[in-house]
BAFI-43397 format. One record per residue (C-alpha): residue number from 1; residue in three letters; x negated, y, z. Coordinates in pm, 1 decimal. Layout:
residues N
 num residu       c1       c2       c3
 NUM    ALA        X        Y        Z
...
***
This chain:
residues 88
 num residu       c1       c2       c3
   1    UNK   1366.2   4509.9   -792.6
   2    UNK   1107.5   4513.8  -1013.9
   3    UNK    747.8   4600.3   -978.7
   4    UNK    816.0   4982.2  -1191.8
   5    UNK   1129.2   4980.9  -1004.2
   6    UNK    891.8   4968.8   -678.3
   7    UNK    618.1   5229.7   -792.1
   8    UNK    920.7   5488.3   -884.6
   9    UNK   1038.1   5400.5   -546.4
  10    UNK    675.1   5487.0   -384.8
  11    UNK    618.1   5811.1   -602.1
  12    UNK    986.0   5964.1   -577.4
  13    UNK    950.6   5906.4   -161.0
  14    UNK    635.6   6099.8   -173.6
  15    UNK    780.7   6381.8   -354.4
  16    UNK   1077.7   6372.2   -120.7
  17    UNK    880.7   6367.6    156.4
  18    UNK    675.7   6608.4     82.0
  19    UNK    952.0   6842.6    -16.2
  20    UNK   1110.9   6793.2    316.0
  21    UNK    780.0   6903.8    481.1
  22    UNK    767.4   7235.7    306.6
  23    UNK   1112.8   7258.8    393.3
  24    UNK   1062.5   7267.8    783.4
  25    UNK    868.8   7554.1    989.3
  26    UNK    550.7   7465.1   1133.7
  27    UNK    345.6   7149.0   1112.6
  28    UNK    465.0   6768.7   1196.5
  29    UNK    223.5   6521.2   1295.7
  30    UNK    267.8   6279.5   1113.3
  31    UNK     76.7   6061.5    851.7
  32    UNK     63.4   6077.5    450.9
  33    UNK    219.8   5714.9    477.0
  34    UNK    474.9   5740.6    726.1
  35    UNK    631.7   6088.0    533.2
  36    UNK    607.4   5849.6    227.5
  37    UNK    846.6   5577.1    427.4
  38    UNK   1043.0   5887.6    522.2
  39    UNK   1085.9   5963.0    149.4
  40    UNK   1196.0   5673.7     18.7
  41    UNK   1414.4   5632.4    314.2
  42    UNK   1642.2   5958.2    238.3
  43    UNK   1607.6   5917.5   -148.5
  44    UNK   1842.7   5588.4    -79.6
  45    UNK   2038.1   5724.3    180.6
  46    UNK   2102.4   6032.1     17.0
  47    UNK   2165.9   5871.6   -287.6
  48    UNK   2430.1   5665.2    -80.4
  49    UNK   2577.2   6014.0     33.6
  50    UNK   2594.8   6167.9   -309.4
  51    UNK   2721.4   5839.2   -451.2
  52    UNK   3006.5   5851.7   -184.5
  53    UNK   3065.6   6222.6   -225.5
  54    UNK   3123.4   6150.5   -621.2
  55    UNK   2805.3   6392.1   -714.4
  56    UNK   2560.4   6092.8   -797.5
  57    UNK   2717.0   6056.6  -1171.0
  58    UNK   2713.6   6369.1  -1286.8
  59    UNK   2593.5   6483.8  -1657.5
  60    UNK   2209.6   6605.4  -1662.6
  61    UNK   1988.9   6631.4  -1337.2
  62    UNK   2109.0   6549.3  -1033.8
  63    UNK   2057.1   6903.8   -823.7
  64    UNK   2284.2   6816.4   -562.1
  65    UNK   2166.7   6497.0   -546.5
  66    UNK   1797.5   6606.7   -451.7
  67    UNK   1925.3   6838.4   -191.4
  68    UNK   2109.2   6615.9    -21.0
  69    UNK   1770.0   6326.5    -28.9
  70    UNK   1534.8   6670.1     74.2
  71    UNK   1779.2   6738.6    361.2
  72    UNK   1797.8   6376.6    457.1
  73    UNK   1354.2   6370.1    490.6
  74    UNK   1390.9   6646.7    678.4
  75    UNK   1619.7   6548.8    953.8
  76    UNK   1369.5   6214.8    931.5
  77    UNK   1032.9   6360.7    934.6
  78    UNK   1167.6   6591.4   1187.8
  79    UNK   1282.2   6291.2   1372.9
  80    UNK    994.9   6129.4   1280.7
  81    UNK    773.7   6400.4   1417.7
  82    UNK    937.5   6407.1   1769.7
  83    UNK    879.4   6041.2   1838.1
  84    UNK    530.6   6043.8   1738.3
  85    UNK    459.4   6276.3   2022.7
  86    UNK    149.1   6549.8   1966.9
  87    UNK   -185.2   6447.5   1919.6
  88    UNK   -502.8   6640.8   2007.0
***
């Protein structure tokens, strides 16, 4: 992977992540960075899904695609959220 192939990686987790926390009710505790991981986590394994499903090659953006990586973040910053316990 190259070094672009990296920074696409970094900015299309945050935007995945993100998306997945505006997604879910309330407010998660967790950090900037770790929704970022979160991110770039679902964007491959939804990718994987979509790829799998036969939805990954189709003509012109990707729609189902990105709903399938938002839904993964979600399950994972909700996940994410639960083990990280509350803070005060």
């Amino acid at each position: 992977m190259t070094i672009s192939g990296i920074i696409t990686a970094v900015i299309i987790g945050a935007i995945i992540g993100a998306l997945a926390r505006l997604v879910l009710p309330g407010r998660q505790n967790i950090s900037i960075l770790l929704t970022v991981v979160v991110g770039i986590i679902a964007a491959i394994i939804g990718t994987l899904i979509a790829q799998a499903v036969g939805v990954a090659t189709t003509p012109g953006f990707d729609w189902i695609e990105l709903i399938l990586q938002v839904a993964v973040a979600a399950v994972g910053v909700t996940i994410a959220g639960s083990l990280s316990g509350r803070r005060r």
